[in-house]
N, C-alpha and C positions, 0 to 999 in steps of 0.2 A: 404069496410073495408081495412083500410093500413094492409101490412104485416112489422116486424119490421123495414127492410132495408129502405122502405119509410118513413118510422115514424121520421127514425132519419134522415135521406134527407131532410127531409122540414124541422125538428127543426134547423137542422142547416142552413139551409137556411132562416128560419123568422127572425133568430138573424143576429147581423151585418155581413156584408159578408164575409164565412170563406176561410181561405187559401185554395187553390185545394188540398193541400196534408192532409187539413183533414178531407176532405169529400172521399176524391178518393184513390185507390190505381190504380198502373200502375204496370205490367208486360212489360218487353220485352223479345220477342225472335226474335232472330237470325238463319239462316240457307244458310249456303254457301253463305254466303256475301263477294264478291268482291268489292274493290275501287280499282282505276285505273286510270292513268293520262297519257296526251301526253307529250311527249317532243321533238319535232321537229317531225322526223318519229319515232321514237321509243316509242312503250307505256310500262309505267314502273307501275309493279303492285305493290301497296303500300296495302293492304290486301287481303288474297287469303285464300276462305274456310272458315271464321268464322263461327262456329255455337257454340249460345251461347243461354242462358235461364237466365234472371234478376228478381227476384222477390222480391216485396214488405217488407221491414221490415229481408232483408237480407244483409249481411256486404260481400262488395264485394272488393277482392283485384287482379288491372292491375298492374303483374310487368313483367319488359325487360326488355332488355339491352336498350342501348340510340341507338335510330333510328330503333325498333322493326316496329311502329304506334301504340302505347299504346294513343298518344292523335287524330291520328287520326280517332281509332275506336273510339273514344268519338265523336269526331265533325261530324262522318257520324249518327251515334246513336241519336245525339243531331237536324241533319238538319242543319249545320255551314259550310260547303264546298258549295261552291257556282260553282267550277268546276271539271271535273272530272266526271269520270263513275261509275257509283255504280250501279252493281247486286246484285241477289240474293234474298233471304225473310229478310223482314225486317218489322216485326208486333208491334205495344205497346197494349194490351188490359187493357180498362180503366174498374174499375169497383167501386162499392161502398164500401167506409169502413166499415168493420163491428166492431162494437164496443161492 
């Protein structure tokens, strides 16, 4: 016996392939997230300490001043930084929409 969350998992899945964002919802959280870059010998921390919580079906507003890393907490969030140190926790939990 499906319980309902499966039920609606596979109908949406027998019908033509649906978008991930309506089958899924994502959380992320954040906790003490550092990014951090070399520059010759000197390394310059470009975020220090984020701890943040993103949820589902929630309006979120990044604002600063120009040269805060308002886009690059997005690109480490997103996986788009190809160099560069990045600590700290950094989770998405995927789970099913409830409809």
């Amino acid at each position: 016996m499906l319980n309902d969350v499966e039920e609606s998992f596979i109908s949406h899945t027998m019908k033509e392939e649906p978008k991930y964002s309506e089958v899924f919802e994502v959380k992320l959280e954040t906790k003490d997230l550092n990014f951090s870059v070399e520059d010759g010998d000197e390394t310059i921390e470009i975020l220090k300490g984020i701890t943040s919580q993103f949820y589902p079906g929630s309006l979120l507003a990044l604002m600063g001043p120009s040269g805060a890393g308002k886009t690059t907490l997005l690109n480490v969030l997103g996986g788009y930084l190809a160099n560069g140190d990045i600590s700290g926790f950094l989770a998405d939990f995927c789970f099913p929409k409830m409809s």
